[in-house]
C-alpha positions in Angstrom: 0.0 0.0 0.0 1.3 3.1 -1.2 1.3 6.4 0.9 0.0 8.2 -2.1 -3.0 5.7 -2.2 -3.5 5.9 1.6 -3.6 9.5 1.6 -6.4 9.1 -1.0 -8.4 6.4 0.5 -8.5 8.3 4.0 -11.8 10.1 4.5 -11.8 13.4 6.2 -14.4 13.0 9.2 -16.1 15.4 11.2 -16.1 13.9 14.8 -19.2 14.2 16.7 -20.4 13.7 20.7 -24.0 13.3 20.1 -27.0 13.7 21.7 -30.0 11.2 22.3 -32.7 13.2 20.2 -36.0 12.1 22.2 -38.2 15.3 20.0 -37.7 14.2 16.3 -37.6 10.8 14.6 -35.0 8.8 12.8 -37.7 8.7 10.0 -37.9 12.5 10.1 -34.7 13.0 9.2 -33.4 9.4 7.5 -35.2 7.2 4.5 -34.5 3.2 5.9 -33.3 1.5 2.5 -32.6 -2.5 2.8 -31.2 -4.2 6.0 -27.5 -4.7 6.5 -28.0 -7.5 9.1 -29.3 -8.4 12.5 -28.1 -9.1 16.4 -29.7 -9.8 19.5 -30.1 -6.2 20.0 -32.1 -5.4 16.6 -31.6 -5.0 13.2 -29.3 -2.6 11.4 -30.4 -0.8 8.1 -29.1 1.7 5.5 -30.2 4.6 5.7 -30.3 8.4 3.7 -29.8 12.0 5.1 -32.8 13.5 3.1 -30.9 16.8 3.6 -27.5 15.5 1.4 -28.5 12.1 0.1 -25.2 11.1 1.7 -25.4 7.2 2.9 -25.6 6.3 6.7 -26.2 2.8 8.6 -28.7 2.8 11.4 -28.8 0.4 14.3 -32.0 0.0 16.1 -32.0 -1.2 19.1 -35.4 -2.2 21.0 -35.5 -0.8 24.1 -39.1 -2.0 25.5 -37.4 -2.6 28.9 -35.2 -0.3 31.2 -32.6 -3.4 30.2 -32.5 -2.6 26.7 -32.7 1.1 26.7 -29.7 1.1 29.3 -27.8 -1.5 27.4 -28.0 1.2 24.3 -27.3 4.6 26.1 -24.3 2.8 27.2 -23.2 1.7 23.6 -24.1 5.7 22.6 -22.1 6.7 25.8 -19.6 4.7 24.6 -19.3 5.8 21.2 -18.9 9.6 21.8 -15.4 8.9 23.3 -13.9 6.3 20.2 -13.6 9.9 17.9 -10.6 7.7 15.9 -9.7 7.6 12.3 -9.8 3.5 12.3 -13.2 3.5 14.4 -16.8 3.5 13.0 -17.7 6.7 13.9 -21.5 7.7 15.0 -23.7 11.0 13.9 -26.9 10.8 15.9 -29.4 9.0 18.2 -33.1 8.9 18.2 -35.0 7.8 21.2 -38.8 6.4 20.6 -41.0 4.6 22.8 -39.8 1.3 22.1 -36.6 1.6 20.5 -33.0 3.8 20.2 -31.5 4.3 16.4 -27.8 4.9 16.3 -27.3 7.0 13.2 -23.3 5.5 12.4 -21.1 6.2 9.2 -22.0 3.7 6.5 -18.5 1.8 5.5 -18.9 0.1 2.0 -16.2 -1.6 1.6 -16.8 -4.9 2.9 -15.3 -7.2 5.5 -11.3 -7.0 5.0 -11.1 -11.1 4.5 -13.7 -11.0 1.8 -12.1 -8.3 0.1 -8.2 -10.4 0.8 -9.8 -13.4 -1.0 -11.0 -11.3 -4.2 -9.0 -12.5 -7.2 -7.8 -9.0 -7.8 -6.4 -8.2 -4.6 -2.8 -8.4 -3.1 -2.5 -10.4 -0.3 1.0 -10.8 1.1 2.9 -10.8 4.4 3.7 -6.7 4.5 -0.3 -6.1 3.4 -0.8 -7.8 6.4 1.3 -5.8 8.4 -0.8 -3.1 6.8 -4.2 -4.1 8.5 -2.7 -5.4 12.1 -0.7 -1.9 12.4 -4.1 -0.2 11.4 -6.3 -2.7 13.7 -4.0 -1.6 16.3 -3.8 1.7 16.0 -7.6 1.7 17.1 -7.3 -0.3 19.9 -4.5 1.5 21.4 -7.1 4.5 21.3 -9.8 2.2 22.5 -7.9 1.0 25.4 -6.5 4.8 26.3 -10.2 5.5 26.9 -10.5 2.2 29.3 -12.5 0.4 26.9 -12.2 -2.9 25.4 -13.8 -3.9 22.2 -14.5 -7.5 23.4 -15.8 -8.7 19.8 -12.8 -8.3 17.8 -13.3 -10.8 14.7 -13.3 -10.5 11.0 -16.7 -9.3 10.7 -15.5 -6.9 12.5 -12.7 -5.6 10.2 -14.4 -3.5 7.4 -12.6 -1.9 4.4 -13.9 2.7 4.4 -14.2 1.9 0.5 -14.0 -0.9 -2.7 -10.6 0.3 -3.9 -9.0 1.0 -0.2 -6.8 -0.5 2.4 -7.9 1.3 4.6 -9.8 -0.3 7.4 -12.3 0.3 10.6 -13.1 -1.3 13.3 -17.1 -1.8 14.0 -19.9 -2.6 16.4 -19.3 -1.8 20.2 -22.0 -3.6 21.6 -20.0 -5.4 23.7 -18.1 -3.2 24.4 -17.3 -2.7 28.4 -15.5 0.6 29.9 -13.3 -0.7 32.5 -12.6 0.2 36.2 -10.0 -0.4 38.2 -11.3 -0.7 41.2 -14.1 -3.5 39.7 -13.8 -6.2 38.1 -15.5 -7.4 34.9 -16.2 -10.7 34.1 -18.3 -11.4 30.5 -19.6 -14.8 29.0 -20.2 -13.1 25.5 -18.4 -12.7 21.9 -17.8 -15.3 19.4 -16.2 -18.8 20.7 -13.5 -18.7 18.4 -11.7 -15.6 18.5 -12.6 -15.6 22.9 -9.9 -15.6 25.3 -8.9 -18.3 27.6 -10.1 -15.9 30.8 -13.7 -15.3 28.9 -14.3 -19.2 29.3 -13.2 -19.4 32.2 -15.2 -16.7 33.6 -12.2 -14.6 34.6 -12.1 -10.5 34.8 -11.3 -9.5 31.3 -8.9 -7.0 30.4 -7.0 -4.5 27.4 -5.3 -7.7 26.8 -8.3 -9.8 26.1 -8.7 -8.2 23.0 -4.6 -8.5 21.8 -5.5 -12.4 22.3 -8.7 -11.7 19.8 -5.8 -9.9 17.5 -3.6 -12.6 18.1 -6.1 -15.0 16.5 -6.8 -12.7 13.7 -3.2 -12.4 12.6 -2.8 -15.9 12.6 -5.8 -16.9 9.9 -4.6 -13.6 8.0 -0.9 -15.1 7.5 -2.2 -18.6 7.0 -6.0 -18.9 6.1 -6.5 -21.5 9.0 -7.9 -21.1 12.6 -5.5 -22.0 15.5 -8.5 -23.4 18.0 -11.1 -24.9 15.8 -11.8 -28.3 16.6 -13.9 -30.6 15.4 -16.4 -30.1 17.6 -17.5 -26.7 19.0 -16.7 -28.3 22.7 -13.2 -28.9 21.0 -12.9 -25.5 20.3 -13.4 -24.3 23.8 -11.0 -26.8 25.5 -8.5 -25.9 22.8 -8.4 -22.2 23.4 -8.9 -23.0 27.5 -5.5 -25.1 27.2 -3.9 -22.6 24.8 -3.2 -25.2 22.5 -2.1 -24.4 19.4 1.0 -24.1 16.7 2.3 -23.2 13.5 1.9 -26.0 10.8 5.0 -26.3 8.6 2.8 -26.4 5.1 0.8 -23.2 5.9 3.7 -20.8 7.8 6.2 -21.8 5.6 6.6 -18.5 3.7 5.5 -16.5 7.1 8.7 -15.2 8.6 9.8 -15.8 12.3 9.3 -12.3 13.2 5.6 -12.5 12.0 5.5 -15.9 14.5 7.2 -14.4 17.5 4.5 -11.6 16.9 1.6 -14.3 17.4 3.4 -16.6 20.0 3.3 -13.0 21.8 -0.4 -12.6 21.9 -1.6 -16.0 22.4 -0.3 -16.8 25.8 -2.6 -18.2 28.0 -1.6 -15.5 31.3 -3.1 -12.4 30.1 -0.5 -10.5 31.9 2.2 -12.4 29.5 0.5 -10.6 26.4 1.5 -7.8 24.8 -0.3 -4.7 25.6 -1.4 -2.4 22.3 1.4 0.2 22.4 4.0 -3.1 22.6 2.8 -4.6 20.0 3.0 -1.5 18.1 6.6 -1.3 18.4 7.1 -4.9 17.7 10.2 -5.6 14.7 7.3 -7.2 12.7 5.0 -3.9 12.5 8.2 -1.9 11.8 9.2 -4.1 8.5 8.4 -2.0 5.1 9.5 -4.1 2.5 6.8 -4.3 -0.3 8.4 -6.1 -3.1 9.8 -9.6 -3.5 7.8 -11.2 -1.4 5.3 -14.4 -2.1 1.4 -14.3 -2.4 -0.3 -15.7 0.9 -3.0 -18.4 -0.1 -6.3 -17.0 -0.5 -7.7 -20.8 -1.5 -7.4 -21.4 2.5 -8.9 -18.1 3.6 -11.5 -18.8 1.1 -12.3 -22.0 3.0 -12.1 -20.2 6.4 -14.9 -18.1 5.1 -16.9 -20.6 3.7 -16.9 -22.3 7.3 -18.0 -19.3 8.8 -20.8 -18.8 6.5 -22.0 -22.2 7.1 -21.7 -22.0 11.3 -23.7 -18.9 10.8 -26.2 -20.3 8.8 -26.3 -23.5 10.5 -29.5 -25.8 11.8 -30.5 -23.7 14.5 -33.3 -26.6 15.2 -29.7 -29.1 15.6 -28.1 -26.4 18.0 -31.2 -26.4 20.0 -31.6 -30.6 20.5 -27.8 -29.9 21.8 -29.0 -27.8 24.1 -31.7 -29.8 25.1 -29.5 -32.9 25.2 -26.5 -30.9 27.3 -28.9 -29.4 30.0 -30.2 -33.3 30.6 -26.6 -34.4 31.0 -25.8 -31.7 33.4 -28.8 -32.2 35.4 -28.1 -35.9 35.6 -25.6 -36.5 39.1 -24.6 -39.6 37.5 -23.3 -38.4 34.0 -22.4 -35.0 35.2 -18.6 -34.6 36.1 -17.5 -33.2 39.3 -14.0 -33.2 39.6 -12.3 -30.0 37.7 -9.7 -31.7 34.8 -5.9 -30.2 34.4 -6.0 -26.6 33.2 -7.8 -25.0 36.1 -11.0 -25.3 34.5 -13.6 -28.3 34.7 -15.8 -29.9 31.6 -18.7 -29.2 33.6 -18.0 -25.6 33.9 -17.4 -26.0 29.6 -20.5 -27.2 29.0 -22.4 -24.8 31.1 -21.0 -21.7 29.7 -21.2 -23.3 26.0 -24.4 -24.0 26.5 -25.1 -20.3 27.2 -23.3 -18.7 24.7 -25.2 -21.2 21.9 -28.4 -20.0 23.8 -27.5 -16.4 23.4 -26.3 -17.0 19.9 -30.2 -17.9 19.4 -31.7 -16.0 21.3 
């Protein structure tokens, strides 16, 4: 990536602390085009300013119960301090009856990995530093405000336009502001990018998210996933036992700088990762090389993302017999385990908060 193409591709941004508008309507002042996707909280559509016709996304969050409306005044709270070149930014709120819209900057470029596995597009070793220096450049700011992101995936890694490399990171709703003095334990995010201390139930910290990054590196150099198992209870005791390495026929063109950059982030002990303003300093971010070097595979990324399509998409009816099937187990004193297993962490305890994240999920 060139500088004269990233000084193009950069948007100029007019940072805003917003407001909750309670007197007009998004509709007033937005027309809702087609939906972008859907969470737990609500569904998130593409709007446009009738007053410039410029493009926006909305996020509409019900808020029928104190719960909800709490859950997004703290996301809007939230967003008025991330005012950062590689964060989604946010223009308005609107507060209804029964639900909040969060009026955010509308990125069309895509998710980065579905832009990495286009035919057209460069994909090598010092692109890659390209995105993980930008990724953390926006944590490091995240962090500075005592926030952690607490999501970081893919999906989560968008592209500000179709002929950029410039990237932003999206959706805070998990999001947590931390405090010293308390605290915070979650059982949310998606199972294969979650630390080993968000299994385990654990306080979370800044360096949760640098394990997150840690995974994302590692399917960016290679195109395959250092936890999945075969199962999704696999998956879980992988990450919860930190086991993992660097297979000789997909790192073999990754240099050791690159690997001492993972082995750095995925350490089981928090406190053994490297903060955000380490990592930024690390030899591998400072290489600038852009010539002479090999083409990453894209075939293997392009199965990454196939697998992720198809866990999304899934048989929800499947999950929920799991479910079913898991709860009787773990109700049963006879089948039910009792006694903790090596890693500090018991297959009881697994199941129990696996079960509740696939309830979530489906929620």
């Amino acid at each position: 990536m060139s500088q004269g193409e990233g000084g193009r591709s950069q948007e100029a941004f007019e940072y805003r602390d917003i407001t909750i508008n309670t007197v007009e309507k998004a509709s007033d002042l937005y027309i809702q085009l087609e939906k972008l996707g859907a969470g737990k909280f609500g569904m998130v559509y593409k709007l446009q300013e009738k007053a410039t016709g410029k493009i926006r996304a909305g996020k509409y969050f019900r808020t029928r119960t104190s719960k909800e409306r709490e859950a997004a005044c703290k996301e809007v709270e939230l967003m008025n301090l991330l005012h950062h070149p590689r964060l989604v930014q946010s223009l308005a709120a609107f507060q209804s009856q029964t639900e909040l819209v969060l009026v955010l900057e509308y990125i069309a470029g895509g998710e980065l990995f579905e832009r990495i596995v286009d035919d057209d597009f460069e994909h090598t070793e010092p692109t890659s530093i390209q995105y993980v220096r930008q990724i953390l450049e926006g944590i490091q700011y995240v962090h500075r405000q005592s926030i952690v992101h607490l999501d970081l995936k893919p999906e989560n890694l968008v592209c500000i336009s179709k002929n950029s490399h410039w990237i932003k990171i999206i959706d805070f709703g998990l999001a947590r502001k931390l405090d010293p003095d308390t605290p915070v334990k979650v059982i949310h995010g998606t199972p294969e990018f979650m630390a080993p201390e968000v299994i385990a139930f654990e306080p979370v910290g800044f360096t949760t998210d640098m394990w997150s990054i840690g995974v994302i590196c590692y399917i960016l150099l290679s195109g395959d996933s250092p936890f999945q198992g075969d199962s999704d209870m696999e998956t879980l005791q992988n990450i919860t036992a930190a086991q993992w390495e660097f297979e000789e026929e997909t790192f073999s063109e990754v240099s050791q700088e690159a690997k001492d950059f993972i082995s750095q982030l995925l350490q089981k002990d928090s406190r053994c990762r490297l903060p955000s303003d380490q990592a930024l300093a690390h030899p591998w971010l400072q290489k600038t090389e852009q010539s002479g070097t090999k083409a990453l595979s894209k075939e293997r990324m392009r199965r990454f993302l196939a697998c992720q399509k198809w866990q999304k998409t899934g048989n929800v009816l499947l999950a929920l017999k799991r479910l079913s099937r898991l709860s009787c187990k773990l109700d049963d004193p006879v089948t039910a385990p009792s006694a903790p297993e090596k890693g500090g962490i018991s297959q009881c305890s697994l199941q129990n908060q696996w079960q509740f994240q696939w309830a979530l999920f489906f929620s």
